[in-house]
Backbone atoms as SQL, in Angstrom:
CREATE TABLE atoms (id INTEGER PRIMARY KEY, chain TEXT, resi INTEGER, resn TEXT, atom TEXT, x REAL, y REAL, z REAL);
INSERT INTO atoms VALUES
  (1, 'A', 1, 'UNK', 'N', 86.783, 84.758, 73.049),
  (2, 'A', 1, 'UNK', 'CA', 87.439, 85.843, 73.726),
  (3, 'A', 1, 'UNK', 'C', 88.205, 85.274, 74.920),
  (4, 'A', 2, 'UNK', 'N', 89.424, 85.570, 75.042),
  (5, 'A', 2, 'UNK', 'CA', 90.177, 85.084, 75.881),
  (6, 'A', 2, 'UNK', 'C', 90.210, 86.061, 77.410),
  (7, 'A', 3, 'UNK', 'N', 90.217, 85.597, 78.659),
  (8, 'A', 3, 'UNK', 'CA', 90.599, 86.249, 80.029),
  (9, 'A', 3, 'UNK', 'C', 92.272, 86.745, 80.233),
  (10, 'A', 4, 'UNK', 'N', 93.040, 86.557, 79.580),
  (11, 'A', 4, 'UNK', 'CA', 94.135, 86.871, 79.189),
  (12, 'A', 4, 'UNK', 'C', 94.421, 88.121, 79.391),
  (13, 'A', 5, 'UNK', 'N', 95.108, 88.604, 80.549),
  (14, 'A', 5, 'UNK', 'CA', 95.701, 89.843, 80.338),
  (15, 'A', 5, 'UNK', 'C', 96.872, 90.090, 80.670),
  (16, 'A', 6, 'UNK', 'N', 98.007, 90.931, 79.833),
  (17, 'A', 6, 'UNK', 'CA', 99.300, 91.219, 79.739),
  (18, 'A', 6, 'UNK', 'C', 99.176, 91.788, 80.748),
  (19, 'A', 7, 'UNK', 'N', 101.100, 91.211, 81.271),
  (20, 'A', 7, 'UNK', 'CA', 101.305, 91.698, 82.445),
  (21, 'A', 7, 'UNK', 'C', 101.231, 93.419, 82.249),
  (22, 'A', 8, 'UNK', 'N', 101.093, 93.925, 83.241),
  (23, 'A', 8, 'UNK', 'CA', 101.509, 95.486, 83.276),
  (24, 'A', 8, 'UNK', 'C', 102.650, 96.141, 84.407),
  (25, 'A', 9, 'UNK', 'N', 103.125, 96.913, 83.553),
  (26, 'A', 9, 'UNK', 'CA', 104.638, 97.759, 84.774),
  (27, 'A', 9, 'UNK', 'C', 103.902, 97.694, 85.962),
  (28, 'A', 10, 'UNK', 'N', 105.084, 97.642, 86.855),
  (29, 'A', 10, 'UNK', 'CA', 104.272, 97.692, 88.277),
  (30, 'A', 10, 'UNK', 'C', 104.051, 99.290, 88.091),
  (31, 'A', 11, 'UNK', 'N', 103.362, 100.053, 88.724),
  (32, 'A', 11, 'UNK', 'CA', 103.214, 101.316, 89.201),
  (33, 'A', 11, 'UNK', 'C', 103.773, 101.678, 90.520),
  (34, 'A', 12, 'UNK', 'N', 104.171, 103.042, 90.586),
  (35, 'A', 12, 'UNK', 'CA', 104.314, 103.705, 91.672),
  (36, 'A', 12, 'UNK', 'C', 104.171, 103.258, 93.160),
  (37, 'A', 13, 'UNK', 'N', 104.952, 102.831, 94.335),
  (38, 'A', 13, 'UNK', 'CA', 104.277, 102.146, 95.261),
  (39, 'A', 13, 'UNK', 'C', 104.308, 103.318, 96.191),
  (40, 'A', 14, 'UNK', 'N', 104.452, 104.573, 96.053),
  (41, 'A', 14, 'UNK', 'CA', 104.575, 105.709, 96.666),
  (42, 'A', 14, 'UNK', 'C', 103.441, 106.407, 97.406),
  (43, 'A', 15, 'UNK', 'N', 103.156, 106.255, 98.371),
  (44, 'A', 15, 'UNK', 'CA', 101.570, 107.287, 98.641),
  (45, 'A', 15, 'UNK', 'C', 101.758, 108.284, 99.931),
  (46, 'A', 16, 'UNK', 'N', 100.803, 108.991, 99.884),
  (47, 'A', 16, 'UNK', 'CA', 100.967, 110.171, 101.023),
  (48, 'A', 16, 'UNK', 'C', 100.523, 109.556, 102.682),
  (49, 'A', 17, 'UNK', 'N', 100.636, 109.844, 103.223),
  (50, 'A', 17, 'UNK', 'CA', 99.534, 109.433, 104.606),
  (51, 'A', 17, 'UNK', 'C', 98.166, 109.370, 103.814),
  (52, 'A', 18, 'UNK', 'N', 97.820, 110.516, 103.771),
  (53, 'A', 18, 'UNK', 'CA', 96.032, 111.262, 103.678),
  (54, 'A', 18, 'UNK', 'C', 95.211, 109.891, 102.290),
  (55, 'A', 19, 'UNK', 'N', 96.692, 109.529, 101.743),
  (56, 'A', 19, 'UNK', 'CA', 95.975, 108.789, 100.489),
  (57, 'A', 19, 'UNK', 'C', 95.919, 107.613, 100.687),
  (58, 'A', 20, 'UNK', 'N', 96.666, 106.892, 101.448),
  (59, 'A', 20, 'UNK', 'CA', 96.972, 105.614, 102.224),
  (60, 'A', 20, 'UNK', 'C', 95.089, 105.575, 102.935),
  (61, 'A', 21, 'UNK', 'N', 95.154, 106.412, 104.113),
  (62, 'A', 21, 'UNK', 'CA', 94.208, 106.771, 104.841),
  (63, 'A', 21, 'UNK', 'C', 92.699, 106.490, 104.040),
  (64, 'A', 22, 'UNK', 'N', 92.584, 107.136, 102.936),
  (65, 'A', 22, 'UNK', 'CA', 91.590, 107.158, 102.114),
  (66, 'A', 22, 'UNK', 'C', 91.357, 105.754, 101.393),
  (67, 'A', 23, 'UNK', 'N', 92.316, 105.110, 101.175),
  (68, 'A', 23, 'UNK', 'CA', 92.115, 103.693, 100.407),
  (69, 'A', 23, 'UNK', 'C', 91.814, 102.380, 101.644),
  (70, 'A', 24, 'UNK', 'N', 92.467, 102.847, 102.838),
  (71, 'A', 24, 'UNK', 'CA', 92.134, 102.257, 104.044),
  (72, 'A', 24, 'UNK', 'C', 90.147, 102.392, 104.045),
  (73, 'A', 25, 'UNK', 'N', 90.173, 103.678, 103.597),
  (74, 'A', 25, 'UNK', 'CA', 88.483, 103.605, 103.987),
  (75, 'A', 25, 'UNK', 'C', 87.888, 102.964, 103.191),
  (76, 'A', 26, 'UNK', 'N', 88.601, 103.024, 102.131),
  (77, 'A', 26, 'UNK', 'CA', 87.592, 102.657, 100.694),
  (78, 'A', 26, 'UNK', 'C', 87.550, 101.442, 101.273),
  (79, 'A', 27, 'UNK', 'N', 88.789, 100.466, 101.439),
  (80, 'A', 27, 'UNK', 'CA', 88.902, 98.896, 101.782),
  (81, 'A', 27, 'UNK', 'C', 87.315, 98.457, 102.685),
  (82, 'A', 28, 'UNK', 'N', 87.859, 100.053, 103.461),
  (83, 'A', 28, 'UNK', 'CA', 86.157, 99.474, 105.187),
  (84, 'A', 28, 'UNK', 'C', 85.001, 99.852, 104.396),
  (85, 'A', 29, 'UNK', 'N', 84.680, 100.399, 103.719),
  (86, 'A', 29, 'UNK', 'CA', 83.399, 101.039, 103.100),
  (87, 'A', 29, 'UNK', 'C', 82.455, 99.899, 101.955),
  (88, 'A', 30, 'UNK', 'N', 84.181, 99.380, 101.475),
  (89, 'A', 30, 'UNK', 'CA', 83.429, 98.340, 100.488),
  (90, 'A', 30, 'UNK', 'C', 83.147, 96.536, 101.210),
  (91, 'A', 31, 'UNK', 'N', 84.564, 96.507, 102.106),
  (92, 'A', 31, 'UNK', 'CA', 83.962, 94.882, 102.760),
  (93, 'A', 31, 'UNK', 'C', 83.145, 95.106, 104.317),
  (94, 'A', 32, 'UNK', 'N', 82.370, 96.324, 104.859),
  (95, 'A', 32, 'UNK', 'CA', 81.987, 96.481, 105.744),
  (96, 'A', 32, 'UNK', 'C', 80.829, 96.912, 105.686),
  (97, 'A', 33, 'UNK', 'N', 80.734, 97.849, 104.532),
  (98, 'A', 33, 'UNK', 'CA', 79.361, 98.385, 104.744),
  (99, 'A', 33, 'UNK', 'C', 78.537, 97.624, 103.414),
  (100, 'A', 34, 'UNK', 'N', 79.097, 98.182, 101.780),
  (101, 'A', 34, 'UNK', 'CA', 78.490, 97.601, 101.017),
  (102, 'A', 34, 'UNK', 'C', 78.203, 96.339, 100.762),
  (103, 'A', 35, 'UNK', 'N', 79.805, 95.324, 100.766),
  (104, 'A', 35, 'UNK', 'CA', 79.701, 94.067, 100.721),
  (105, 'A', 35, 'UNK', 'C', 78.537, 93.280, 101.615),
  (106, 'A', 36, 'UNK', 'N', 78.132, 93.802, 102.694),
  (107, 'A', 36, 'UNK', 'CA', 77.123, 92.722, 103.458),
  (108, 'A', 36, 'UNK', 'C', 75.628, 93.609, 103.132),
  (109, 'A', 37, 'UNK', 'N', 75.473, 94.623, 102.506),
  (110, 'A', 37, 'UNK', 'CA', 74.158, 94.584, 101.630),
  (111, 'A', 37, 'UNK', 'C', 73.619, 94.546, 100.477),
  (112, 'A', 38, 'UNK', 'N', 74.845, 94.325, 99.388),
  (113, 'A', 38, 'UNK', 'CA', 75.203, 93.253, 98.425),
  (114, 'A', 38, 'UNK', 'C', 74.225, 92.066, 98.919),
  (115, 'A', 39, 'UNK', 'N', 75.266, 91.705, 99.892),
  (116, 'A', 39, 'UNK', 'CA', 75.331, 89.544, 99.724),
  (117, 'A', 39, 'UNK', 'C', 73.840, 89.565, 100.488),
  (118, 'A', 40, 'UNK', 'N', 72.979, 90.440, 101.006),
  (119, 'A', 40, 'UNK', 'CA', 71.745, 90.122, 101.632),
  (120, 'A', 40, 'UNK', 'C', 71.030, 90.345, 100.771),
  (121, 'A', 41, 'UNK', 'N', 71.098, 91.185, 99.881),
  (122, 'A', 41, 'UNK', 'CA', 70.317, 91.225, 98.616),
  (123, 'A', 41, 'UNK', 'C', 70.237, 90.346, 97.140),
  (124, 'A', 42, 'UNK', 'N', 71.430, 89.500, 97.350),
  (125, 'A', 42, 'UNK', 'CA', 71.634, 88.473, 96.259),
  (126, 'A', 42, 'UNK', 'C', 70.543, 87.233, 97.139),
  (127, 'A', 43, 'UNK', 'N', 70.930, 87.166, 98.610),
  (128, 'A', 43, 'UNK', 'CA', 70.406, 86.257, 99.447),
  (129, 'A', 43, 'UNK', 'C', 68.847, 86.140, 99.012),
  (130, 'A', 44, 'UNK', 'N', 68.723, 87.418, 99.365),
  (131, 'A', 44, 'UNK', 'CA', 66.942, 87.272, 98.788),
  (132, 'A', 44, 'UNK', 'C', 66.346, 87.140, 97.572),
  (133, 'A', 45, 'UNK', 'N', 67.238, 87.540, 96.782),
  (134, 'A', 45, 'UNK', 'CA', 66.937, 87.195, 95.141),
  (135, 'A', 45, 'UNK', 'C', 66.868, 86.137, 95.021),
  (136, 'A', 46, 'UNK', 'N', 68.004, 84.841, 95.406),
  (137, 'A', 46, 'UNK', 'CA', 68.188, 83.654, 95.416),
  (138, 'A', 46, 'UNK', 'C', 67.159, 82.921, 95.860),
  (139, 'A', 47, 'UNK', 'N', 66.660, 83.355, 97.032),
  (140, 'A', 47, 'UNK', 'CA', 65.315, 82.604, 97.899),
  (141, 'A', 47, 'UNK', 'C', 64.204, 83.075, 96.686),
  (142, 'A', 48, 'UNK', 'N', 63.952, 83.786, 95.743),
  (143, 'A', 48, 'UNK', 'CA', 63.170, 83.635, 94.875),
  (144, 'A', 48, 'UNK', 'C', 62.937, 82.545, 94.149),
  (145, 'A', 49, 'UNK', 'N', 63.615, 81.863, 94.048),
  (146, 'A', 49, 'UNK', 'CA', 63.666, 80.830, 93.086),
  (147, 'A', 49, 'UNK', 'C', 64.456, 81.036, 91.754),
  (148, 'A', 50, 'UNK', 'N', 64.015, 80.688, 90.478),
  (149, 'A', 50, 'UNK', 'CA', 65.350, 80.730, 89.408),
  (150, 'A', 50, 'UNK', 'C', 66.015, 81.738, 89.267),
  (151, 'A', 51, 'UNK', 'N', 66.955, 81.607, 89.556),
  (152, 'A', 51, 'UNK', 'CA', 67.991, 82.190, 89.426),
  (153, 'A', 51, 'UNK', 'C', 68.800, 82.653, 87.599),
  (154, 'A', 52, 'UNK', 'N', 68.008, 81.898, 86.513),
  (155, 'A', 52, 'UNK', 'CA', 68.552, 81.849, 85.340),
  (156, 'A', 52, 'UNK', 'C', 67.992, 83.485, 84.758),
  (157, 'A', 53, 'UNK', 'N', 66.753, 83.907, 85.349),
  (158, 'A', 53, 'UNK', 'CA', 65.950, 84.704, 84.590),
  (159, 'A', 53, 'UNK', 'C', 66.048, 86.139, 85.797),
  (160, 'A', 54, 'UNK', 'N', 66.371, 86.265, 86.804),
  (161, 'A', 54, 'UNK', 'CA', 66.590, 86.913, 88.399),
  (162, 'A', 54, 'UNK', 'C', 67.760, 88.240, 88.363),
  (163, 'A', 55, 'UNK', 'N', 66.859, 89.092, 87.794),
  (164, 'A', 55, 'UNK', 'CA', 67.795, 90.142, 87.719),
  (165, 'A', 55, 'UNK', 'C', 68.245, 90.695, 88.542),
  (166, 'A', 56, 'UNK', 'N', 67.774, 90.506, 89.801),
  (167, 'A', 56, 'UNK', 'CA', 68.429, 91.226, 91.148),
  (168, 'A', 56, 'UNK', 'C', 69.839, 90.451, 91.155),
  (169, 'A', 57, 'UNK', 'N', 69.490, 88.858, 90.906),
  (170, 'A', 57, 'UNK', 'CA', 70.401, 87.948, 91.273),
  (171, 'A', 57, 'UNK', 'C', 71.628, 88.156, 90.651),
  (172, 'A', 58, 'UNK', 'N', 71.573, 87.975, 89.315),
  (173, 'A', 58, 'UNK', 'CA', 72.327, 88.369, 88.452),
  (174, 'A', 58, 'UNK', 'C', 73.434, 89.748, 88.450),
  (175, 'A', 59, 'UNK', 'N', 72.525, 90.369, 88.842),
  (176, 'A', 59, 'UNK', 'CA', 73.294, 92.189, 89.124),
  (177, 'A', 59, 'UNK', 'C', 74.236, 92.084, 90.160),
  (178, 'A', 60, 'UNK', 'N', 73.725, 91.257, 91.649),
  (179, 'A', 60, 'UNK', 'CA', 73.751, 91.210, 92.506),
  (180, 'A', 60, 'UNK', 'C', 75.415, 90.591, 92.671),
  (181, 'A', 61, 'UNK', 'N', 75.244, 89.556, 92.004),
  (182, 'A', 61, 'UNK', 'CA', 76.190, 88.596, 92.092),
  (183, 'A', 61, 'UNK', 'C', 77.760, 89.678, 91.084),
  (184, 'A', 62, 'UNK', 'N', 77.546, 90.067, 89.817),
  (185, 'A', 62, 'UNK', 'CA', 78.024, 91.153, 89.556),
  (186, 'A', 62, 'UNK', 'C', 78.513, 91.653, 90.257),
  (187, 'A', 63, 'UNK', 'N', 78.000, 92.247, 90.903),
  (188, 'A', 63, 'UNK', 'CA', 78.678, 93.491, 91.603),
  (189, 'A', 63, 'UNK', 'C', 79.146, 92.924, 92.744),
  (190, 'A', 64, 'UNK', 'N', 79.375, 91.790, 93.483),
  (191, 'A', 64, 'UNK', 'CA', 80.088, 91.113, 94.385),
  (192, 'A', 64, 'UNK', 'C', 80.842, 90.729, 93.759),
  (193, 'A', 65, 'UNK', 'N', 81.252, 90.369, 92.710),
  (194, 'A', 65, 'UNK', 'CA', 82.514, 89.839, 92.129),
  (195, 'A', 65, 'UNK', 'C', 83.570, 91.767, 91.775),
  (196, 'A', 66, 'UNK', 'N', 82.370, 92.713, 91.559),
  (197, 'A', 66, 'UNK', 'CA', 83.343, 93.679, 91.215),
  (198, 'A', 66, 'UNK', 'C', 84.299, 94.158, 92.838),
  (199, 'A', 67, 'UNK', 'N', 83.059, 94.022, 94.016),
  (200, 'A', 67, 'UNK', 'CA', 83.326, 94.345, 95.321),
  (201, 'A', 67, 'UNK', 'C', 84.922, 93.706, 95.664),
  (202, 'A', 68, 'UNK', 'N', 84.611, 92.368, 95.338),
  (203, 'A', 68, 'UNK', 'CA', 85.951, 91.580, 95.927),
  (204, 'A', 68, 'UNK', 'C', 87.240, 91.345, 94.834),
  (205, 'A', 69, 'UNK', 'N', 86.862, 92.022, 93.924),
  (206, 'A', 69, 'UNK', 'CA', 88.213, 92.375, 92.789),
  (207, 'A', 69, 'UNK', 'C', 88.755, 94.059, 93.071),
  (208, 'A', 70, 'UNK', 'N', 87.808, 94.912, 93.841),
  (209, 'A', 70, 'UNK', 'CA', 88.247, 96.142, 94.278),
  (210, 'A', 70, 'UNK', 'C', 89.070, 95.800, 95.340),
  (211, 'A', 71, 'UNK', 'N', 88.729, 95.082, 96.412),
  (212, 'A', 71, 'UNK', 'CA', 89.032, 95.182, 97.747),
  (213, 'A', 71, 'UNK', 'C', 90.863, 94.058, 97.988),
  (214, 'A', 72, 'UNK', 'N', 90.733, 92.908, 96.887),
  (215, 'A', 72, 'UNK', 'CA', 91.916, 92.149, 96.720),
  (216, 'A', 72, 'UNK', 'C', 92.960, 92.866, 96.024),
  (217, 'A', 73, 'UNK', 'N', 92.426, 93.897, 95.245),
  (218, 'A', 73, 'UNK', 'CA', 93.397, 94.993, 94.611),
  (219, 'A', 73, 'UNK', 'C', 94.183, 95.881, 95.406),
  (220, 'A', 74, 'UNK', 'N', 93.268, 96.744, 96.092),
  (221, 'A', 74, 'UNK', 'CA', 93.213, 97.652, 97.136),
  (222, 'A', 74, 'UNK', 'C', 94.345, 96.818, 98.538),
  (223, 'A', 75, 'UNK', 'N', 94.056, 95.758, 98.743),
  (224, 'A', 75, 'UNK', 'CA', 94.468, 95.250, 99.801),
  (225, 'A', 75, 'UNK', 'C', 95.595, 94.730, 99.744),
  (226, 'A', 76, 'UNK', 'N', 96.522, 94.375, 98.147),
  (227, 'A', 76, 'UNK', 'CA', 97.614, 94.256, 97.383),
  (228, 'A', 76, 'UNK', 'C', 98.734, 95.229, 97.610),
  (229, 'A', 77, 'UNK', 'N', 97.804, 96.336, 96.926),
  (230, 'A', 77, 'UNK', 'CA', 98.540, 97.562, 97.276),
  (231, 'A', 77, 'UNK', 'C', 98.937, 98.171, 98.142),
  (232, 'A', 78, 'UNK', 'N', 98.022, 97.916, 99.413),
  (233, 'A', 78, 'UNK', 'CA', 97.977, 99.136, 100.599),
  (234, 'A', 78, 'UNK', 'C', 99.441, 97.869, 101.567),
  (235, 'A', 79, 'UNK', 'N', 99.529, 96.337, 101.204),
  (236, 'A', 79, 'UNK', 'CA', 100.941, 95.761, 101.755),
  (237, 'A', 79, 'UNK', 'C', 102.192, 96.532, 100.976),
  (238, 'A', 80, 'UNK', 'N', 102.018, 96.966, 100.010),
  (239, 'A', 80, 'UNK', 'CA', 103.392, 97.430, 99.299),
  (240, 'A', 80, 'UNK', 'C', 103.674, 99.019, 99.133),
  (241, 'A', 81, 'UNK', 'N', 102.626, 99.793, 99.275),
  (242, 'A', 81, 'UNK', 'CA', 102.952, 100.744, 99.894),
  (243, 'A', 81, 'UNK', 'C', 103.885, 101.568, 100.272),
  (244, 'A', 82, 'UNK', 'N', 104.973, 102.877, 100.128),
  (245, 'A', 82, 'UNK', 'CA', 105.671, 103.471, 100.849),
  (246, 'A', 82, 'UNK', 'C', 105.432, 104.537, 101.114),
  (247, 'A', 83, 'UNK', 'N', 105.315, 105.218, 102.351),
  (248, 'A', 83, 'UNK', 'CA', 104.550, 106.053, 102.915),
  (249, 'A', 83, 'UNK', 'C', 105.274, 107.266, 102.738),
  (250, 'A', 84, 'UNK', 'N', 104.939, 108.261, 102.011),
  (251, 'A', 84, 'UNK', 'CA', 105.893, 109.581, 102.044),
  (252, 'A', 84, 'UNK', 'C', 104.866, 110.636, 103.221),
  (253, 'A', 85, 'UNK', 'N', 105.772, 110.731, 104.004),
  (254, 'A', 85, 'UNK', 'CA', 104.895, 111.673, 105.053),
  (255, 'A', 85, 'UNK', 'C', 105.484, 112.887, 105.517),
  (256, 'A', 86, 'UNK', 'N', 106.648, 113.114, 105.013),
  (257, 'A', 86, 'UNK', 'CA', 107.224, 114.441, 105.588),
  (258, 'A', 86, 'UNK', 'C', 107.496, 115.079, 103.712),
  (259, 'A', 87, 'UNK', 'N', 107.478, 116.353, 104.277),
  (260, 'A', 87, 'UNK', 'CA', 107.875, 117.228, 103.233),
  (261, 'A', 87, 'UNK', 'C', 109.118, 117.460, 102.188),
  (262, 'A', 88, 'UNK', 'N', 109.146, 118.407, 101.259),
  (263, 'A', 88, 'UNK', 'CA', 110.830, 117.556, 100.450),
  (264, 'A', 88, 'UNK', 'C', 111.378, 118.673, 101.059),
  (265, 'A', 89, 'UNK', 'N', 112.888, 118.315, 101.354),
  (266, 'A', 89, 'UNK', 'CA', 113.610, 119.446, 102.221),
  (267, 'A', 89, 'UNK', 'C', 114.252, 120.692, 101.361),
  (268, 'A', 90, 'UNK', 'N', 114.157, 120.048, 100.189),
  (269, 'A', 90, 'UNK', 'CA', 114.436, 121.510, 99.309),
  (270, 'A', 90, 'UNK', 'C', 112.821, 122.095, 98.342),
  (271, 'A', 91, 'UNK', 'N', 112.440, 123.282, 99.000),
  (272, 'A', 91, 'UNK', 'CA', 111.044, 123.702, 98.401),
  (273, 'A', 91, 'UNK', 'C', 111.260, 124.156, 97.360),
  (274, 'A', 92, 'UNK', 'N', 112.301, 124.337, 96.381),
  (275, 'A', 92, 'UNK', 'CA', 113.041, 124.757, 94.851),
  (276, 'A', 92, 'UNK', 'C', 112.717, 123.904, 94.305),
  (277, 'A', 93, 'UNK', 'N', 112.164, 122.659, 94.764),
  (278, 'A', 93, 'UNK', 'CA', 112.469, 121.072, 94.033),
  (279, 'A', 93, 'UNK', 'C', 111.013, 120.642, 94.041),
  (280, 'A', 94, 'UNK', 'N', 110.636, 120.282, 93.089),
  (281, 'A', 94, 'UNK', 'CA', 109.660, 119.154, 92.789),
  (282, 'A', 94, 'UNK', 'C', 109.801, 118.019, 93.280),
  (283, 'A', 95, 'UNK', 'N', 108.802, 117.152, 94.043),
  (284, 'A', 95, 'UNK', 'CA', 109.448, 116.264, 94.313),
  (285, 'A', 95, 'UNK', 'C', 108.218, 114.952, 94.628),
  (286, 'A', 96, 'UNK', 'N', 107.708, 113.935, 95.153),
  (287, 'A', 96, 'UNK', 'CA', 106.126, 113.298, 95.418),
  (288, 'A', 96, 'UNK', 'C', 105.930, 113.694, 96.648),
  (289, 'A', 97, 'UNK', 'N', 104.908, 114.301, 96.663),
  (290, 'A', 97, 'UNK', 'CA', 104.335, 114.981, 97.718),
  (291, 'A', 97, 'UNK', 'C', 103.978, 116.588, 98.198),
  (292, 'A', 98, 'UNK', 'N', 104.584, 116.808, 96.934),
  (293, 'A', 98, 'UNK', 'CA', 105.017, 118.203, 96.980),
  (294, 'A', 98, 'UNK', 'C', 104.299, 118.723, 96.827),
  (295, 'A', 99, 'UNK', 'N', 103.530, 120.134, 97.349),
  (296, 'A', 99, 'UNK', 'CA', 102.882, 121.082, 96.790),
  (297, 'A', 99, 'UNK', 'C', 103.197, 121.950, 95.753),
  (298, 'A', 100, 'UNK', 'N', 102.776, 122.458, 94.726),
  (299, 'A', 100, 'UNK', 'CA', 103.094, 122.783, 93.310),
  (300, 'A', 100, 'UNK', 'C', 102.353, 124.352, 92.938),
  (301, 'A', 101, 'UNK', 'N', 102.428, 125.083, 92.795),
  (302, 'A', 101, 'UNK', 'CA', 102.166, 126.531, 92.648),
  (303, 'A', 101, 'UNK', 'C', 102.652, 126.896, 91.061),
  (304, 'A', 102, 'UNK', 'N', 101.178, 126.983, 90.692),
  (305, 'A', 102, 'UNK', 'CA', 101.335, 127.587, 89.302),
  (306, 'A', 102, 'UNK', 'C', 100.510, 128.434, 88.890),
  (307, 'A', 103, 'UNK', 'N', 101.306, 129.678, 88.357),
  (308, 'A', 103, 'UNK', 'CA', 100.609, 130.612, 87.560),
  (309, 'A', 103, 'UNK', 'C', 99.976, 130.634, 86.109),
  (310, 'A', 104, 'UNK', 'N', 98.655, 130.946, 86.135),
  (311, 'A', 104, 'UNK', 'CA', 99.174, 130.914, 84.206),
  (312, 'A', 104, 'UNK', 'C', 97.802, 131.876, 83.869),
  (313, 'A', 105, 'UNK', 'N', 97.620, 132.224, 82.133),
  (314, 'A', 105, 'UNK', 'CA', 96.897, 133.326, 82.062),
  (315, 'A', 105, 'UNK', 'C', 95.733, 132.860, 81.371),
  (316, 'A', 106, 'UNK', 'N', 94.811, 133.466, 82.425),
  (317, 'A', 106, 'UNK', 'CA', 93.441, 132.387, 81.882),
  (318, 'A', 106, 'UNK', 'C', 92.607, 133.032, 80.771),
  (319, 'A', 107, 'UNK', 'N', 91.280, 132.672, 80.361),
  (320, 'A', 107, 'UNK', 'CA', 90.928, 133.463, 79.047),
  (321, 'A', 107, 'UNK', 'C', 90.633, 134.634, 78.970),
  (322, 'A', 108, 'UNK', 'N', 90.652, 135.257, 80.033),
  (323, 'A', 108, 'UNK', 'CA', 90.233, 136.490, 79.960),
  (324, 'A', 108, 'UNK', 'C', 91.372, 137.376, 80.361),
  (325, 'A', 109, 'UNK', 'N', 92.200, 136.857, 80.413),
  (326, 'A', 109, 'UNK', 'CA', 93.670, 137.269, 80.328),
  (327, 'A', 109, 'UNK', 'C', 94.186, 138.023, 81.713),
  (328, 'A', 110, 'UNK', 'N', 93.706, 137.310, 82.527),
  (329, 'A', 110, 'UNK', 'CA', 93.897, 137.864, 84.218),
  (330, 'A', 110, 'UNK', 'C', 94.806, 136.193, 84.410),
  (331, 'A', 111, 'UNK', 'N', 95.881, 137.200, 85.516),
  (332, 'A', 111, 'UNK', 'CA', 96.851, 135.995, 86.008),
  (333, 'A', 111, 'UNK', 'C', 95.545, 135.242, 87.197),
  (334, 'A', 112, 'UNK', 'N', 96.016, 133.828, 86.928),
  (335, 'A', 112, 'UNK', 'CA', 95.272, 132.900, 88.250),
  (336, 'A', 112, 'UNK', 'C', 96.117, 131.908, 88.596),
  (337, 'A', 113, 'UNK', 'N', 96.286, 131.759, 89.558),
  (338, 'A', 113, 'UNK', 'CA', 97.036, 130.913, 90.407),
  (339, 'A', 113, 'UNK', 'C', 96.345, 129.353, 90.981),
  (340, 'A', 114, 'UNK', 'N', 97.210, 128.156, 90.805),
  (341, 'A', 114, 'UNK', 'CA', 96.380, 126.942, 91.099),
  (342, 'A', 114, 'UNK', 'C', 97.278, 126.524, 91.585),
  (343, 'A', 115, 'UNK', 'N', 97.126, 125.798, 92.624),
  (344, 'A', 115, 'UNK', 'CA', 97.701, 124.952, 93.740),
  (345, 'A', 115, 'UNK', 'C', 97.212, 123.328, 93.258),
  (346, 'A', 116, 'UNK', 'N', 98.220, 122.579, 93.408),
  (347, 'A', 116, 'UNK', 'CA', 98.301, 120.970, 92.520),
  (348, 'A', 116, 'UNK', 'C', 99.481, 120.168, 93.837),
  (349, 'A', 117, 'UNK', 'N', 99.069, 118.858, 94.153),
  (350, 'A', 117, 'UNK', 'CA', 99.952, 118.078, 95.100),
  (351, 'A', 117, 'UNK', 'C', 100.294, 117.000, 94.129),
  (352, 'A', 118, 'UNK', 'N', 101.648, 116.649, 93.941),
  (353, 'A', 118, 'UNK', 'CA', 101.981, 115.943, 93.764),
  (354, 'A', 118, 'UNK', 'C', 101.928, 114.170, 93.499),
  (355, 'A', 119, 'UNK', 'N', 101.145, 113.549, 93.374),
  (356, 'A', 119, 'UNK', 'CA', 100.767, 112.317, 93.951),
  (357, 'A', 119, 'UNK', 'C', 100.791, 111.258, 93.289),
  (358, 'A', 120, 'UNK', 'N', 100.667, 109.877, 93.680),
  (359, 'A', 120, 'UNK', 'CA', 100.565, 108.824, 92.409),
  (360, 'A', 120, 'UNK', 'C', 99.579, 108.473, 91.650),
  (361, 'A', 121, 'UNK', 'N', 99.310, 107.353, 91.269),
  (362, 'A', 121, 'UNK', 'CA', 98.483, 107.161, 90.570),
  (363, 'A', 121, 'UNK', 'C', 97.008, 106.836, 91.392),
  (364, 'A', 122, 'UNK', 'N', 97.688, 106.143, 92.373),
  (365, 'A', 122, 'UNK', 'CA', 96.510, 105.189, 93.440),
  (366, 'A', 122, 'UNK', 'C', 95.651, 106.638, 94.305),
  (367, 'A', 123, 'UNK', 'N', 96.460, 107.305, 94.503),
  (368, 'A', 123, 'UNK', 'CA', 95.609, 109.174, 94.459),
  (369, 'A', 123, 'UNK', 'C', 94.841, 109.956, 94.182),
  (370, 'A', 124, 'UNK', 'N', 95.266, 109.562, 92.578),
  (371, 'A', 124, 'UNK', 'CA', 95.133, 110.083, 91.690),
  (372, 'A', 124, 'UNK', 'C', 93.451, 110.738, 91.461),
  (373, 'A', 125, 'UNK', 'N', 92.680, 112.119, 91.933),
  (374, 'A', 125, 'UNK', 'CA', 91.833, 112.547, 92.014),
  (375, 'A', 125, 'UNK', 'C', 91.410, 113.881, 90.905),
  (376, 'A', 126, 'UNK', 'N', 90.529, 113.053, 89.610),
  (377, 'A', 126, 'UNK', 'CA', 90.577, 114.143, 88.285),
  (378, 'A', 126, 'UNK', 'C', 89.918, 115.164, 88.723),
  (379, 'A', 127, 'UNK', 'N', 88.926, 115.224, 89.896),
  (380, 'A', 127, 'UNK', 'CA', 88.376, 116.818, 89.901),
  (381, 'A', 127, 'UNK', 'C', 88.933, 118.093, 90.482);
């Protein structure tokens, strides 16, 4: 099995303040808080001795390699970045950033209204 992976389109370098803001935290959350109780917990696994059979170790080490493939990603992105922070000047228009107002008729056949923002991918929030 090869490590080989095709390049991919760049994506969107577009983000809001609030989403910028949020990946800023993620960056502090993962090399500030988690990353150093990670690496104290691999630390002590390690002081166990073998390491071949050391499932803390093993996990441990895992998930520090996932920590610092989030955070070199994250930290990629948040240099290239373009910050959309003001509103689109025509509210007729769709546009990134935009707030989005839609009607539609739900199963019980009453109109409901949902409010949707615009955003990229790096945003991008399914619930």
């Amino acid at each position: 099995m090869s490590r080989y992976r095709a390049p991919q389109k760049p994506s969107s370098n577009y983000v809001t303040a609030e989403g910028r803001q949020r990946l800023r935290d993620e960056v502090y959350q993962l090399w500030k808080v988690e990353r150093p109780v990670v690496t104290q917990a691999v630390s002590d696994a390690a002081a166990q001795g073998d390491r071949s059979e050391n499932a803390d170790y093993i996990y441990g080490k895992r998930r520090l390699r996932e920590i610092d493939s989030r955070v070199r990603y994250l930290s990629k992105r948040l240099e290239n970045f373009i910050v959309v922070d003001r509103p689109p000047e025509d509210p007729t228009r769709v546009f990134f950033a935009a707030f989005v107002s839609v009607e539609f008729e739900n199963s019980a056949g009453a109109l409901t209204q949902a409010r949707y923002r615009i955003v990229g991918a790096d945003e991008l929030d399914p619930s």
